[in-house]
Z-matrix of the N, CA and C atoms (Angstrom, degrees):
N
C 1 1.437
C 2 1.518 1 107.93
N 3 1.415 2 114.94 1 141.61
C 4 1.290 3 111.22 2 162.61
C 5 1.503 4 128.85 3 -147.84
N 6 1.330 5 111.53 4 125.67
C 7 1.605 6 127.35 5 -154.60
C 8 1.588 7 95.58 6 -75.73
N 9 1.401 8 83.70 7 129.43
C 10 2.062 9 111.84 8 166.39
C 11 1.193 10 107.17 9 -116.58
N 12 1.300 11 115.88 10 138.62
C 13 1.231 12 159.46 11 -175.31
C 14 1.580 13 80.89 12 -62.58
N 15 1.703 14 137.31 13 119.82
C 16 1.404 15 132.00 14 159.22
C 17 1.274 16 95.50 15 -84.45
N 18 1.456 17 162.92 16 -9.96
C 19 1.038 18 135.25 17 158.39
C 20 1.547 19 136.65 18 -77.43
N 21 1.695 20 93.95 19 11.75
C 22 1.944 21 116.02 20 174.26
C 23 1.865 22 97.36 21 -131.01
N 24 1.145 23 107.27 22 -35.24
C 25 1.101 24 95.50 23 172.87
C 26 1.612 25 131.34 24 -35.79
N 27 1.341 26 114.60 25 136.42
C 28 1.358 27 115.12 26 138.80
C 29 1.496 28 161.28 27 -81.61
N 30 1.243 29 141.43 28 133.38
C 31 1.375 30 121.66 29 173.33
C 32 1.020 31 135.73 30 -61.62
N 33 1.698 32 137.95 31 130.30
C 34 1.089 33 116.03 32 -161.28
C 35 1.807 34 107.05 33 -145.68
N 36 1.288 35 110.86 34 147.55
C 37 1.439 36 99.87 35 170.48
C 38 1.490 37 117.17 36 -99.70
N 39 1.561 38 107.72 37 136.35
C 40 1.657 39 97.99 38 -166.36
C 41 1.880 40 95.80 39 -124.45
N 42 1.271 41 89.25 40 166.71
C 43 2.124 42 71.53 41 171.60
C 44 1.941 43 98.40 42 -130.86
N 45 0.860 44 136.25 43 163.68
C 46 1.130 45 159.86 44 -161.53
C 47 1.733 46 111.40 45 -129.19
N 48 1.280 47 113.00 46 93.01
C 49 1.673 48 111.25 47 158.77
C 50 1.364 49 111.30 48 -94.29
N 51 1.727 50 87.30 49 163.25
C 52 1.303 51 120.13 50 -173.02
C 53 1.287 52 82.67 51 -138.29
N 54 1.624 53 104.77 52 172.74
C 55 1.481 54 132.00 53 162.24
C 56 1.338 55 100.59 54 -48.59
N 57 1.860 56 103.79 55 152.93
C 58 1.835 57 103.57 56 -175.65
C 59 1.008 58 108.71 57 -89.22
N 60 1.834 59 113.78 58 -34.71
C 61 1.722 60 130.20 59 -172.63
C 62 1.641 61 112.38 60 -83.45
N 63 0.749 62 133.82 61 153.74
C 64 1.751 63 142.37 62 154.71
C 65 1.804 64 111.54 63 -54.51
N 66 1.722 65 83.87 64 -47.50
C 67 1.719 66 104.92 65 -175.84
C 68 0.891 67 124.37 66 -125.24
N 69 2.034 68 126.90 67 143.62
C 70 1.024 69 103.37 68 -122.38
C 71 2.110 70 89.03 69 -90.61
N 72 1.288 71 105.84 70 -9.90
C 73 1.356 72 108.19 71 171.61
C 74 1.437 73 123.15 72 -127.49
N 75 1.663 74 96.18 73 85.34
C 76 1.959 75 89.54 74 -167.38
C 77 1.867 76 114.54 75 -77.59
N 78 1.669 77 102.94 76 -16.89
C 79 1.499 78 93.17 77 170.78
C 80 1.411 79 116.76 78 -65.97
N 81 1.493 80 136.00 79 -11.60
C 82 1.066 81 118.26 80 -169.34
C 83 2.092 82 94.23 81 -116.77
N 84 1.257 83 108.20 82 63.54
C 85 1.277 84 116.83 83 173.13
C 86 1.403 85 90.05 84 -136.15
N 87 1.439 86 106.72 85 171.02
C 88 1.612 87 121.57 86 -173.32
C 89 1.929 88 113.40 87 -94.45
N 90 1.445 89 103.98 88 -14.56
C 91 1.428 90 118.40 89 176.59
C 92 1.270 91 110.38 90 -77.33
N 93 1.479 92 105.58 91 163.58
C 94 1.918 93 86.61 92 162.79
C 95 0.820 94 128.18 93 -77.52
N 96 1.622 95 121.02 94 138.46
C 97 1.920 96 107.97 95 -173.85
C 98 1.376 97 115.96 96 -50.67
N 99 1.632 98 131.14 97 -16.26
C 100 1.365 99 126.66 98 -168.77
C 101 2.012 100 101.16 99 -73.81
N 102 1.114 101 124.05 100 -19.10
C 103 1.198 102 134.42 101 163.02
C 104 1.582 103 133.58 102 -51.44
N 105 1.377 104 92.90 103 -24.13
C 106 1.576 105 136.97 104 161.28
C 107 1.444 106 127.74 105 -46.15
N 108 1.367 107 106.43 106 -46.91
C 109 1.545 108 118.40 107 -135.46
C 110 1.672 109 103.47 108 -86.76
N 111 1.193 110 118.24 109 141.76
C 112 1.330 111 117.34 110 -168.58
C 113 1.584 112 113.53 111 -81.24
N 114 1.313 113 124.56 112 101.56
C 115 1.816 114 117.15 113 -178.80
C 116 1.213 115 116.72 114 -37.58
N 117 1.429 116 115.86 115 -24.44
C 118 1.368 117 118.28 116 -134.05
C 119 1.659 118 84.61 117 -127.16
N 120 1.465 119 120.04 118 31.47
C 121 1.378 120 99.20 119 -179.15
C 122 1.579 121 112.92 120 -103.87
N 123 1.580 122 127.95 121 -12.68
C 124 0.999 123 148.95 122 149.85
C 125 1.651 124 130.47 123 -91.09
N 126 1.486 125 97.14 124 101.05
C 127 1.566 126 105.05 125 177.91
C 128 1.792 127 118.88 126 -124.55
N 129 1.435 128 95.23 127 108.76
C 130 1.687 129 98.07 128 -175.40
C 131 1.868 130 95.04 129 -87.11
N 132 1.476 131 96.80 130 153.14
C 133 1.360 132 104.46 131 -163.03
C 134 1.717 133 95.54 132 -139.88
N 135 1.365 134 97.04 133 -158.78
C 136 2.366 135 104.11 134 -163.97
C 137 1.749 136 83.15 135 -137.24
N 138 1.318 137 104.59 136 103.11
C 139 1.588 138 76.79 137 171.00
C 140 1.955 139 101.25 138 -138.80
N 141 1.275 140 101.72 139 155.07
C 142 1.479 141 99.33 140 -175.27
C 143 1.965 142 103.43 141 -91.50
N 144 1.440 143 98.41 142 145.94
C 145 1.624 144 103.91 143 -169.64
C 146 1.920 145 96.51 144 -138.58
N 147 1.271 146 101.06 145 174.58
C 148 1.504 147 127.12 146 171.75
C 149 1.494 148 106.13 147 -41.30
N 150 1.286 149 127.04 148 136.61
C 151 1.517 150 124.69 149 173.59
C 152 1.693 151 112.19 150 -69.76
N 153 1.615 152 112.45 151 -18.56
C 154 1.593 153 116.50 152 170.79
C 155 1.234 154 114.37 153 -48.22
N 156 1.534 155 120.15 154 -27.80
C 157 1.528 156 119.11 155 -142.56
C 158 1.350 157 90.79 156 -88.43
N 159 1.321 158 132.93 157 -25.30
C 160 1.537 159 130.40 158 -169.70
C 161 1.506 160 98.90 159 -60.95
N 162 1.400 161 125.38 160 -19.11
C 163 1.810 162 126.60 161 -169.68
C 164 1.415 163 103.82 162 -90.79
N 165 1.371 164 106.83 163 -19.82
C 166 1.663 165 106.71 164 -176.38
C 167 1.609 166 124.95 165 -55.34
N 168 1.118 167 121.60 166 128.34
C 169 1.787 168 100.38 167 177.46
C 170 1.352 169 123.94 168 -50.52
N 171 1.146 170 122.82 169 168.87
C 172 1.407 171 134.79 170 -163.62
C 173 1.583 172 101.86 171 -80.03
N 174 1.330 173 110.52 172 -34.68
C 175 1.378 174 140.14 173 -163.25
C 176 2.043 175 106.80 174 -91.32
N 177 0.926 176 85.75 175 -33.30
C 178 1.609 177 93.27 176 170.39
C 179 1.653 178 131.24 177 -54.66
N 180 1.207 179 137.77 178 122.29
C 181 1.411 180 135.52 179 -156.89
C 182 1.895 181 97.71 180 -102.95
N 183 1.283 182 102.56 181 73.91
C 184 2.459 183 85.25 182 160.28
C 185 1.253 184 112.95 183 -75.66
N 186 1.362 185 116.81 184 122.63
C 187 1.060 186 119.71 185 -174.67
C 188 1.835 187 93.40 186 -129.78
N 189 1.695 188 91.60 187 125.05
C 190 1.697 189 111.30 188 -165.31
C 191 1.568 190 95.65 189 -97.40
N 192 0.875 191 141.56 190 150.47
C 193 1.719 192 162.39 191 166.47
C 194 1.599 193 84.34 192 -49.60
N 195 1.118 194 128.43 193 159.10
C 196 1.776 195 126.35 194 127.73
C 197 1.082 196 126.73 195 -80.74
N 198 1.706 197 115.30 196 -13.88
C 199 1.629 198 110.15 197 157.88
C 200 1.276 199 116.79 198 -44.08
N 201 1.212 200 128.21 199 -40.36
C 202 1.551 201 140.61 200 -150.89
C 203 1.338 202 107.46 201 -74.76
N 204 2.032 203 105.06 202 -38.40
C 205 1.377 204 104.65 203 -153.36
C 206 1.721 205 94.26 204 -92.74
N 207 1.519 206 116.98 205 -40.31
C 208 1.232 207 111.80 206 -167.40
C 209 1.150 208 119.68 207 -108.70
């Protein structure tokens, strides 16, 4: 983890994966694999970050550990 200053901080939208499936092999089930799919595998969140990141391209991928975050 690492603490920012909220009075330099920025706001930021981040998203959070998870696994896409429930299981770890839904084609080889008799349901449809779309029956599968984890709701919960995409979570966009509010999170405050580095004031650098506002320079970053739009197009650019940071990709944080989840060690880091939790």
């Amino acid at each position: 983890m690492h603490w920012v200053s909220i009075a330099h901080a920025i706001e930021a939208e981040v998203r959070e994966y998870d696994r896409l499936f429930l299981h770890e092999a839904p084609d080889s089930q008799t349901a449809d694999f779309s029956t599968f799919v984890n709701p919960e595998s995409l979570k966009v969140r509010k999170a405050f970050v580095e004031p650098h990141i506002k320079h970053a391209s739009c197009w650019r991928t940071i990709s944080i550990p989840t060690s880091w975050v939790f």
